[in-house]
One Martini backbone bead per residue (centre of mass of N, CA, C, O) as a GRO file, in nm:
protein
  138
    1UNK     BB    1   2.185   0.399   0.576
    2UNK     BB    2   1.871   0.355   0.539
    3UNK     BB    3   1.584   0.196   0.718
    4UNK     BB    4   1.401   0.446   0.868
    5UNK     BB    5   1.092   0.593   0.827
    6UNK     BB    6   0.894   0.846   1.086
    7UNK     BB    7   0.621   1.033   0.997
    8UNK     BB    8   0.452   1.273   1.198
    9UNK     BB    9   0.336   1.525   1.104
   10UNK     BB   10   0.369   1.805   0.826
   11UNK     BB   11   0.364   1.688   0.581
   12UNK     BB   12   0.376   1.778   0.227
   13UNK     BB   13   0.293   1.696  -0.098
   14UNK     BB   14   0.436   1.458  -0.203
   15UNK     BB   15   0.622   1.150  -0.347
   16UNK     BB   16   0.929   1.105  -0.419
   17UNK     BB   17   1.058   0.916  -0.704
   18UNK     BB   18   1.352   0.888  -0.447
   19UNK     BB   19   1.266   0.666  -0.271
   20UNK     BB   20   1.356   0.418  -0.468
   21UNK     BB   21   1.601   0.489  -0.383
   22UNK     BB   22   1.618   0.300  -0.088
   23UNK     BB   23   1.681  -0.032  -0.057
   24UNK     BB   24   1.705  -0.089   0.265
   25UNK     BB   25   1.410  -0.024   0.337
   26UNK     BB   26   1.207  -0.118   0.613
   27UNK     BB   27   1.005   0.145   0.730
   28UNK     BB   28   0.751   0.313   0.606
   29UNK     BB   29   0.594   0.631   0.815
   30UNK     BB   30   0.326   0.873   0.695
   31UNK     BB   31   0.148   0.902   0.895
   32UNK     BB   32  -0.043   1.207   0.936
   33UNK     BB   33  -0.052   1.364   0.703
   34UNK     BB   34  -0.046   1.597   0.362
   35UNK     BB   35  -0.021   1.407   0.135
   36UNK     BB   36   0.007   1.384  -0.224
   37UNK     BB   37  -0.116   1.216  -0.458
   38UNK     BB   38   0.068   0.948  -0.599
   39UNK     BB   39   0.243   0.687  -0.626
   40UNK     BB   40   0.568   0.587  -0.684
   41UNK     BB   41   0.684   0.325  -0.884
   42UNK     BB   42   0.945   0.324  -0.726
   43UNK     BB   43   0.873   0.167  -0.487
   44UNK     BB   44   0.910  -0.128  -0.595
   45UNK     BB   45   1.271  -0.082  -0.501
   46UNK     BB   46   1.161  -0.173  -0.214
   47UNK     BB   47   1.212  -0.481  -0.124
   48UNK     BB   48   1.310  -0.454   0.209
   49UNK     BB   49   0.993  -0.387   0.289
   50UNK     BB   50   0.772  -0.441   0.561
   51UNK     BB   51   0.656  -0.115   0.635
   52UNK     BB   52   0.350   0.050   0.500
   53UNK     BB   53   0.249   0.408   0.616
   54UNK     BB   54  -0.016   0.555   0.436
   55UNK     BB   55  -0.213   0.670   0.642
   56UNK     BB   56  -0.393   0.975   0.651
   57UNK     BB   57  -0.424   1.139   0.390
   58UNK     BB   58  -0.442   1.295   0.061
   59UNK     BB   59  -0.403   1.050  -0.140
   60UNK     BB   60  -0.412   0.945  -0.469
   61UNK     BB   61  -0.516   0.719  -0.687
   62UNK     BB   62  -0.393   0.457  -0.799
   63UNK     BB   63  -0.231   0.129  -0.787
   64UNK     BB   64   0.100   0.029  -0.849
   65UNK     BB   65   0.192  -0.271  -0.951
   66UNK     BB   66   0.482  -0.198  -0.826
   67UNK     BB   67   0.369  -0.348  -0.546
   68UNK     BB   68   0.423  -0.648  -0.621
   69UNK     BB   69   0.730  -0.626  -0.559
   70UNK     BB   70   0.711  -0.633  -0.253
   71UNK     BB   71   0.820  -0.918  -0.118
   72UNK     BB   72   0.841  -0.857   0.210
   73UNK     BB   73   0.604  -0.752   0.253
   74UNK     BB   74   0.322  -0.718   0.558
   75UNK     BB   75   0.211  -0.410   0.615
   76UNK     BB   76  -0.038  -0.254   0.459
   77UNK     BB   77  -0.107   0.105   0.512
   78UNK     BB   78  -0.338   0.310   0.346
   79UNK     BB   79  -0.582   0.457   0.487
   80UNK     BB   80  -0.735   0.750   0.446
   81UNK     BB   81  -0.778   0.823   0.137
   82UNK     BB   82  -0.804   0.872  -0.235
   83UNK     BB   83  -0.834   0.627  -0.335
   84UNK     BB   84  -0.885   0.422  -0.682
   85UNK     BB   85  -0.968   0.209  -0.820
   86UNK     BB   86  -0.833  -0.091  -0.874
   87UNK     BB   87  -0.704  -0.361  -0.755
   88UNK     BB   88  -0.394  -0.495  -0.820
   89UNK     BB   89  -0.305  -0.824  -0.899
   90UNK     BB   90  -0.017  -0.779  -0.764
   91UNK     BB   91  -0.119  -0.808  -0.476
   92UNK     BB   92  -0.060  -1.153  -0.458
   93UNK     BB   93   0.266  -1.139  -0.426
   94UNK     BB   94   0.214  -1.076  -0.152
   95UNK     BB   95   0.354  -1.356   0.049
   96UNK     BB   96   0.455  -1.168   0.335
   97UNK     BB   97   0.121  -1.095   0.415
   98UNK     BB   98  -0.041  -1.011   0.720
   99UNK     BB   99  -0.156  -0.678   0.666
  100UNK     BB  100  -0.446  -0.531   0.522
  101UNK     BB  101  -0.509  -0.167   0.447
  102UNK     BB  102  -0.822  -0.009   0.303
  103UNK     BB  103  -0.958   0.182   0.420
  104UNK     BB  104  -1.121   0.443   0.316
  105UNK     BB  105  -1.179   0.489   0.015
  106UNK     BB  106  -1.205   0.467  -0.353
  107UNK     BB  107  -1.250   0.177  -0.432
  108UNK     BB  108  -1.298  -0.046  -0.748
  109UNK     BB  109  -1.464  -0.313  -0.777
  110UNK     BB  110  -1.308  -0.683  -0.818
  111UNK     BB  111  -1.174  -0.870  -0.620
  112UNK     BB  112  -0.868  -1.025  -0.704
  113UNK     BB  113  -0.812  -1.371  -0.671
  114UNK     BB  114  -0.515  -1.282  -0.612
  115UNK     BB  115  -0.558  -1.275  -0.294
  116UNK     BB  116  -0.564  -1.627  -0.237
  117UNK     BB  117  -0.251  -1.605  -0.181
  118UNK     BB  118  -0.247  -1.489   0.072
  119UNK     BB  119  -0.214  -1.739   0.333
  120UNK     BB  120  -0.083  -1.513   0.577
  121UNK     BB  121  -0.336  -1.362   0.608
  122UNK     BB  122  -0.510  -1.178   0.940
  123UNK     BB  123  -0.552  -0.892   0.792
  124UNK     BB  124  -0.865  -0.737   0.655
  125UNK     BB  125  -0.926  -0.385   0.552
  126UNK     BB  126  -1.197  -0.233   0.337
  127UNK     BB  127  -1.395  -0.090   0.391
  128UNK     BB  128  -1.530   0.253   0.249
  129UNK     BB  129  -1.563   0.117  -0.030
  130UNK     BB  130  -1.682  -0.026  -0.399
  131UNK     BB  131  -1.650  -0.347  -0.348
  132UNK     BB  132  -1.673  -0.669  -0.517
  133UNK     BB  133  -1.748  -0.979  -0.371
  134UNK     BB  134  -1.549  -1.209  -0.298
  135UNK     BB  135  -1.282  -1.339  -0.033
  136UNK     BB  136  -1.077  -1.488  -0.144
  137UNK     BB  137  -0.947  -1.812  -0.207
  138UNK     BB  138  -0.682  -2.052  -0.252
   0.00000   0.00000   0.00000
């Protein structure tokens, strides 16, 4: 059984939406590689996942509600991707995220009220974005 992935430079092409049987993968590391296209809903199937970091890559798209579903996660690292559009309330559910970092993306739109859910989160890194409002509080 696979628990940790951790994969830098080389990698090109999608992220198989194959990935999403691993449910007991706790931490996906796939940052600094050449990766494209958008996020498969079914990472939202790695319920034991704690660990997300596909930064500096050259994914797009939205970011895909079922991303809400991951209950354990602590630390989502996005960031320097081509990511679009709002971002979804459903990221209000990660209430064991203490470090979110979607900087230098290209979201837009005002930032969630449910992000004031999150009342573990001690990293919150938004920079380079189009996101306007004001930071929630719970």
């Amino acid at each position: 059984r696979v628990v940790n992935i951790d994969i830098h430079e080389g990698l090109t092409g999608e992220l198989p939406s194959e990935l999403g049987r691993l449910t007991a993968l706790n931490s996906l590391s796939l940052e600094y590689n050449s990766l494209t296209g958008g996020l498969p809903v079914t990472l939202g199937q790695l319920t034991a996942l704690e660990h997300l970091d596909l930064r500096n890559n050259n994914l797009s798209g939205t970011l895909p509600p079922e991303l809400g579903l991951l209950s354990a996660l602590q630390h989502l690292q996005l960031g320097e991707n081509q990511f679009s559009g709002a971002l979804p309330t459903e990221l209000g559910r990660l209430t064991a995220l203490y470090a979110l970092e979607i900087e230098d993306n290209q979201f837009t739109g005002v930032l969630p009220v449910e992000l004031g859910q999150l009342t573990g989160l001690d990293f919150l890194s938004l920079e380079g974005n189009r996101l306007s409002g004001t930071i929630p509080v719970e």
